[in-house]
C-alpha positions in Angstrom: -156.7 -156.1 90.9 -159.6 -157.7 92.9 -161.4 -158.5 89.0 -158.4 -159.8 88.0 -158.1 -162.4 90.5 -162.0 -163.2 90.6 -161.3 -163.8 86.7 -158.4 -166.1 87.1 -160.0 -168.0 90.2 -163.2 -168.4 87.9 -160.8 -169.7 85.1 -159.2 -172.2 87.6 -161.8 -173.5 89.3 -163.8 -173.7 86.1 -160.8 -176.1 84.2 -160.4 -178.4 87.5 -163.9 -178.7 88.1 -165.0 -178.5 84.0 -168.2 -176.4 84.7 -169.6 -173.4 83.1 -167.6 -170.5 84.1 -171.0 -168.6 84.1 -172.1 -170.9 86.9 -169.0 -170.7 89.0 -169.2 -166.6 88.4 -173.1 -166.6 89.6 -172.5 -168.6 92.7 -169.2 -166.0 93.4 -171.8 -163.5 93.6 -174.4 -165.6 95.7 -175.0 -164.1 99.3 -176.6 -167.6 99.9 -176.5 -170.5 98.4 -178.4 -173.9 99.1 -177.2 -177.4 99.9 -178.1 -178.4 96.7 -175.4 -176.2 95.1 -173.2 -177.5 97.4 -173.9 -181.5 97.0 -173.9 -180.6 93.0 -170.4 -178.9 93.2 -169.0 -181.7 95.4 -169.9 -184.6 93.1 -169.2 -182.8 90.1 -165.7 -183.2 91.5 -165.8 -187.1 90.1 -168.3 -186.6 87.5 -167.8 -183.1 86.0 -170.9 -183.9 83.1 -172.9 -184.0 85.5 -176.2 -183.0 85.5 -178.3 -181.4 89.1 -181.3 -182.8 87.9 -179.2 -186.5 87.9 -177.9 -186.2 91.3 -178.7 -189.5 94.1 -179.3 -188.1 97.0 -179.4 -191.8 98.4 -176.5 -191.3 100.5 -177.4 -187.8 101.5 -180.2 -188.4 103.5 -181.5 -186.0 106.0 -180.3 -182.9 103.6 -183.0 -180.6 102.3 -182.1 -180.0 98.9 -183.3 -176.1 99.0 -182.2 -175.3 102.9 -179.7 -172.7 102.9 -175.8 -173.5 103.4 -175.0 -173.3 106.5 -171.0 -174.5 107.9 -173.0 -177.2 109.2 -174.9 -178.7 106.1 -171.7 -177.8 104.1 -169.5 -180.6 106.4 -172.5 -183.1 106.2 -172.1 -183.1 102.7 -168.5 -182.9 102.4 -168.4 -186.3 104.8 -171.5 -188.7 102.9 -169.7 -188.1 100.3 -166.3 -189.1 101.8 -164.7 -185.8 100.8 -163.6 -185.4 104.1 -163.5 -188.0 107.4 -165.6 -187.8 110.0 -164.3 -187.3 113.9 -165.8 -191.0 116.2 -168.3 -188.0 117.8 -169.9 -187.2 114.1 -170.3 -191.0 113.5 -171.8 -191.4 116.9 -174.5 -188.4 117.4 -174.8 -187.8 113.5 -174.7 -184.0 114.8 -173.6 -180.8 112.3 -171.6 -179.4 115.4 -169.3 -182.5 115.1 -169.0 -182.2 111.1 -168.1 -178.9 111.7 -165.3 -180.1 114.0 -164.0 -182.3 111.3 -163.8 -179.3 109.0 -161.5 -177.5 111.7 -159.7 -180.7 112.4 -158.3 -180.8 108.3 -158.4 -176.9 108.4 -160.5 -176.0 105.6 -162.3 -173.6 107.9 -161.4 -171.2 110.7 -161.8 -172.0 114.2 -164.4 -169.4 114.6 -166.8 -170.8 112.3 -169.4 -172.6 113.8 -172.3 -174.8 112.7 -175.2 -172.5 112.1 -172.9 -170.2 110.3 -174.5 -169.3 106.7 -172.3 -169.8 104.1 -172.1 -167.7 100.9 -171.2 -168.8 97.3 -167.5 -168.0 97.4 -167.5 -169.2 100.4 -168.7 -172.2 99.4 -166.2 -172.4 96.5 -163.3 -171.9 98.4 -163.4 -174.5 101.1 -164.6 -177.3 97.9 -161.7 -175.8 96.2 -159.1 -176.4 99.5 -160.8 -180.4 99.5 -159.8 -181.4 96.2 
């Protein structure tokens, strides 16, 4: 049953999102994944051709592209790129902690999750998925 609704998830996300299902599947299975997954995921959202190698990362300043995902780096990205508001604290301090807030705020994570929280590739899938 679990197979069956990995299959169907990959299928969904795969038709909004117009990726290779093969990528979707691999970063399912991902224990970690890296911001750069992440900020190529999110602006594949508006542009699903493309490319990682043709990503700006102009307006994601201050984001290692190979640093691991943590909760924290995850609402960074999910804010600069306007995905998701940012609380008057955020936009003051510029702090991960107060992204993360944001994230409980529209509750696309649980209240538990905090900003050095590693995030894993379905993880990371399903909370894009709950933005769009």
């Amino acid at each position: 049953m679990k197979r069956i609704f990995v299959l169907l998830f990959i299928g969904i996300v795969g038709w909004f999102w117009a990726l290779d299902a093969t990528q979707i599947a691999s970063w399912l299975e991902m224990e970690r994944v890296s911001v750069g997954d992440a900020v190529w995921l999110v602006e594949s959202l508006d542009n699903p051709s493309l490319e990682k190698d043709k990503i700006s990362w102009e307006k994601y300043r201050g984001l290692k592209e190979d640093a691991v995902l943590t909760a924290g780096r995850l609402a960074q990205v999910l804010i600069k790129s306007g995905k998701v508001k940012g609380g008057l604290l955020y936009r003051l301090a510029g702090w991960d902690r107060y992204a993360v807030i944001a994230l409980h705020y529209e509750g696309l994570v649980d209240e538990n999750v905090v900003c050095s929280t590693p995030l894993s590739g379905a993880e990371m899938v399903g909370i894009i998925s709950k933005v769009q």
